[in-house]
ZADRENKOL-863667 format. One record per residue (C-alpha): residue number from 1; residue in one letter; x negated, y negated, z. Coordinates in Angstrom, 1 decimal. Layout:
N
   pos   code        x        y        z
   NUM      a        X        Y        Z
...
END
This chain:
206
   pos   code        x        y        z
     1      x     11.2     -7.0    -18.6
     2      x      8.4     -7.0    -16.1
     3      x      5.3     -9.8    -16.4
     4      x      2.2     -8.5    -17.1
     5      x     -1.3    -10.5    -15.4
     6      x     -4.5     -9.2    -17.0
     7      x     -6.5    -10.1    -13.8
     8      x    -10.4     -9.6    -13.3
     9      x    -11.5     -6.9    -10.8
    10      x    -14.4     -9.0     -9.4
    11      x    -13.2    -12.3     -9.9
    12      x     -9.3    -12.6     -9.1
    13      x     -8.0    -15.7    -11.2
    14      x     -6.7    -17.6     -8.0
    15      x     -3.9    -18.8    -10.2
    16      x     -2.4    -15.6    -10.7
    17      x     -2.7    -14.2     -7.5
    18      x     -0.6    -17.2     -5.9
    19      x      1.7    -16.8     -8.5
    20      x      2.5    -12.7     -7.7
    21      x      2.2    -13.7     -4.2
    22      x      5.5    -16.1     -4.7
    23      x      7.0    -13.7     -6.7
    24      x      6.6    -11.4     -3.7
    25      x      7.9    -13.6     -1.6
    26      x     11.1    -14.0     -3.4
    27      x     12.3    -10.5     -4.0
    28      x     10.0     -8.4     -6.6
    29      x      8.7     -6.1     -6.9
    30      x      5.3     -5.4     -8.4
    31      x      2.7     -3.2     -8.6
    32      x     -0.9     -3.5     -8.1
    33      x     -4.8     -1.9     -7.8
    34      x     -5.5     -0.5     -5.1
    35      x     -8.8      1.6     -4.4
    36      x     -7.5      5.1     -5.0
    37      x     -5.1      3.9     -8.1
    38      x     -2.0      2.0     -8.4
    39      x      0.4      1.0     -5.8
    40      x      3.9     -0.9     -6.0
    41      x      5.2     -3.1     -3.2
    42      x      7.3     -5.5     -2.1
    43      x      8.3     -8.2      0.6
    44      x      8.0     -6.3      4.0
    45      x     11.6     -7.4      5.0
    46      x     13.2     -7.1      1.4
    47      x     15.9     -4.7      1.5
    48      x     17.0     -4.9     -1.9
    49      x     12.9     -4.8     -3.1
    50      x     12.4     -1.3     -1.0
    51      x     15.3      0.2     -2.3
    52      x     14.2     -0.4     -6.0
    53      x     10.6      1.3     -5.0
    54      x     12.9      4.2     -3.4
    55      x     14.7      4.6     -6.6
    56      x     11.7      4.5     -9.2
    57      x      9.6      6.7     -6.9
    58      x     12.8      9.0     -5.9
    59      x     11.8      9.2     -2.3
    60      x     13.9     10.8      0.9
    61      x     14.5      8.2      4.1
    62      x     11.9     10.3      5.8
    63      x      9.4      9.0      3.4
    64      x      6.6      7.3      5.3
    65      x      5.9      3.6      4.6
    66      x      2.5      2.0      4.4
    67      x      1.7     -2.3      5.5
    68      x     -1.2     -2.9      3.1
    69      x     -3.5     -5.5      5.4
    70      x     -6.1     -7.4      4.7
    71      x     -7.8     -6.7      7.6
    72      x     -7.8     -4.6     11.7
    73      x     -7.0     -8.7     12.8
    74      x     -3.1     -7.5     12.2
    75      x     -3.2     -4.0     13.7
    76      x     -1.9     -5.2     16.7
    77      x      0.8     -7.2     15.7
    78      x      2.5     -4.1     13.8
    79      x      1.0     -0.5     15.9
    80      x      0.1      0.7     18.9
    81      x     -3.7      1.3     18.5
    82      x     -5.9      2.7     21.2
    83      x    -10.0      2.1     21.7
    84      x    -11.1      5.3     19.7
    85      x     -8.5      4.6     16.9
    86      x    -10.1      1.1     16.9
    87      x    -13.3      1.9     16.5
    88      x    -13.2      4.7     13.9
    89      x    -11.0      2.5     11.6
    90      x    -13.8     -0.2     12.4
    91      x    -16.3      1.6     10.9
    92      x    -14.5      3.3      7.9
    93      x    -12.5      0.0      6.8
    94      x    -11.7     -1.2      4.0
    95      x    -11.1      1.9      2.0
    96      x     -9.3      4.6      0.5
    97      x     -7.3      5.9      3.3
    98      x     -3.8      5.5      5.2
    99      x     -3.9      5.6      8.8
   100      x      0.0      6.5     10.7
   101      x      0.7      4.9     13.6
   102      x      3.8      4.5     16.2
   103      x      5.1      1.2     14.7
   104      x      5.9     -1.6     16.9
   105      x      9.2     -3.6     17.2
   106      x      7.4     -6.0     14.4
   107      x      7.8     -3.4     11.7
   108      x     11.6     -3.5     10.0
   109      x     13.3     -0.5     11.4
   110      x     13.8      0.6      7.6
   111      x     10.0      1.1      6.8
   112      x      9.3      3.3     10.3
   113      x      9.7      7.3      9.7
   114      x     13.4      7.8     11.2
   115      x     12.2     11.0     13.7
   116      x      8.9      9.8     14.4
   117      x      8.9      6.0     14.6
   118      x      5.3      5.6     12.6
   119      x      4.2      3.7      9.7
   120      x      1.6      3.8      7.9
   121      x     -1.6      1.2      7.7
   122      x     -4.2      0.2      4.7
   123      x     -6.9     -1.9      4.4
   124      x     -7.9     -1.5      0.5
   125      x    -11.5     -1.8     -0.6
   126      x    -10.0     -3.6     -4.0
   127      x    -10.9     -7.5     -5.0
   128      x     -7.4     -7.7     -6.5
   129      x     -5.2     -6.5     -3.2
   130      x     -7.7     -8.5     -1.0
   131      x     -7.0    -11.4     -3.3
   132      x     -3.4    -10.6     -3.3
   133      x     -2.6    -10.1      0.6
   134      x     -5.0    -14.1      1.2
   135      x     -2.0    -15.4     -0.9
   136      x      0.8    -13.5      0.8
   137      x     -0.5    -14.0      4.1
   138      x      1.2    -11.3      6.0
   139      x      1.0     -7.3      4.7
   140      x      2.7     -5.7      2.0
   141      x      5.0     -3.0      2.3
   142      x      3.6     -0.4     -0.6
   143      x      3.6      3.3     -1.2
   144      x      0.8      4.8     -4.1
   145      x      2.7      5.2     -7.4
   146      x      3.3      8.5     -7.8
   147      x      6.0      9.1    -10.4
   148      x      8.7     12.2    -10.0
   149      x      6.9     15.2    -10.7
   150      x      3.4     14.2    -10.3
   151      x      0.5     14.5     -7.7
   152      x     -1.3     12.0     -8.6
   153      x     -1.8      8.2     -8.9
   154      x     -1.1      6.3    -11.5
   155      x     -4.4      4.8    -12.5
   156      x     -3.4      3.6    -16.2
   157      x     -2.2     -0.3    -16.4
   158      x     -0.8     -0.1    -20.4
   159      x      0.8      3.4    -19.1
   160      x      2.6      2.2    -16.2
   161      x      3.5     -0.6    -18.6
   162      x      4.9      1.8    -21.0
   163      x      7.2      3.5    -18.0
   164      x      7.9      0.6    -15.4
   165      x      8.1     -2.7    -17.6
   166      x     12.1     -1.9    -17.4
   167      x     11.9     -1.7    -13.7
   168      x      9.4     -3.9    -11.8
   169      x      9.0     -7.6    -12.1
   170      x      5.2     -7.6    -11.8
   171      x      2.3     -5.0    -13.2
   172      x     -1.2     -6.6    -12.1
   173      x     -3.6     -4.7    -14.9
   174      x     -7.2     -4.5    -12.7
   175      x     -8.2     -2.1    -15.0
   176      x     -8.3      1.7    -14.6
   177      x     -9.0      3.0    -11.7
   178      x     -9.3      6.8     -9.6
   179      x     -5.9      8.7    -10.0
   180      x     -6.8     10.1     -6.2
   181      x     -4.3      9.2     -3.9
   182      x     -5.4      8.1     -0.4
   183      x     -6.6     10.4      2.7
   184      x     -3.9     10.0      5.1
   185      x     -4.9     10.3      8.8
   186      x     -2.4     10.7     11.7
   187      x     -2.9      8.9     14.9
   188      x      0.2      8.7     15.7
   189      x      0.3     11.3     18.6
   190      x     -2.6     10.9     20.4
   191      x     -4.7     13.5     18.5
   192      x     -6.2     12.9     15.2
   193      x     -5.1     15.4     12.4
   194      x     -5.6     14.7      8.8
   195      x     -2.4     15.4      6.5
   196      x     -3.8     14.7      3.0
   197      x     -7.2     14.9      1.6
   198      x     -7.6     12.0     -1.3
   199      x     -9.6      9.5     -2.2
   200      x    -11.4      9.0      1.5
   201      x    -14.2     11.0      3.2
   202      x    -12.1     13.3      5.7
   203      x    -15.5     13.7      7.4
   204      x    -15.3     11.2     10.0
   205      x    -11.7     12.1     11.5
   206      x    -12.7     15.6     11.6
END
């Protein structure tokens, strides 16, 4: 059975957060707030972890990955980012969108898209992932949490209880939150072509 930290959205009880960062850290698997709903992650370089998110989420190997960061400082580290790419993250960071990159040799060959070699990158406007990723200290491999047969974000804590406690190690309750998945923008090709509309102002990568 899953723990379950009531954690306060402005005020992150420093306490827990170290705690779920050890946890992550030493295999689990956990879910979390994120700006546009729920996430669940895991240890960037846990296979066991990713296969456990792969089975409650029932996704294909050509599912694409996301590194939640805590900020641009490790864009470099794990994509190939140009100037413009840069600069438009720059000024629409943190927030409710996933940026896909061409992922460098940093990023665990199982988390890159098999044909196209990307990953994906967020930076969430959230006190409790901010909080969370300053205890980690390096990014979280996460997808949203979407269940099987739904199109949307879980954005209910005592729900995703009800359906995950079985399954996860960790469920961080930050309240409830937008059920709006994030605005995925591709990069990853030179252009700049939005693939989902979510949470995120498309405006600017328009």
């Amino acid at each position: 059975m899953s723990q379950f930290f009531y954690v306060h959205p402005d005020n992150p009880q420093g306490r827990l957060m170290k705690q779920a960062a050890a946890m992550i850290h030493d295999g689990a698997v956990v879910v979390y707030p994120t700006d546009s709903g729920y996430a669940i992650g895991c240890h960037m370089g846990d296979k066991k972890a990713l296969e456990r998110i792969c089975n409650i989420r029932n996704l294909e190997k050509s599912h694409n990955f996301t590194l939640i960061c805590s900020d641009l400082s490790q864009l470099s580290e794990y994509t190939r980012v140009d100037n413009t790419a840069y600069r438009l993250l720059k000024s629409n960071t943190p927030g409710p969108y996933t940026f896909v990159f061409k992922g460098s040799k940093e990023v665990p060959k199982r988390l890159l898209n098999p044909k196209r070699k990307t990953i994906g990158i967020r930076i969430p406007d959230n006190n409790i992932a901010q909080a969370l990723l300053a205890e980690v200290k390096e990014p979280v491999m996460s997808t949203t949490l979407i269940m099987p047969g739904e199109s949307r974000a879980e954005y209910d804590p005592e729900h995703i209880r009800d359906i995950l406690e079985h399954q996860v190690d960790l469920i961080i309750n930050g309240g409830h939150l937008g059920e709006h998945p994030t605005t995925v923008v591709d990069f990853s090709d030179g252009d700049i072509s939005i693939i989902r509309v979510g949470e995120g102002d498309p405006t600017p990568f328009e």
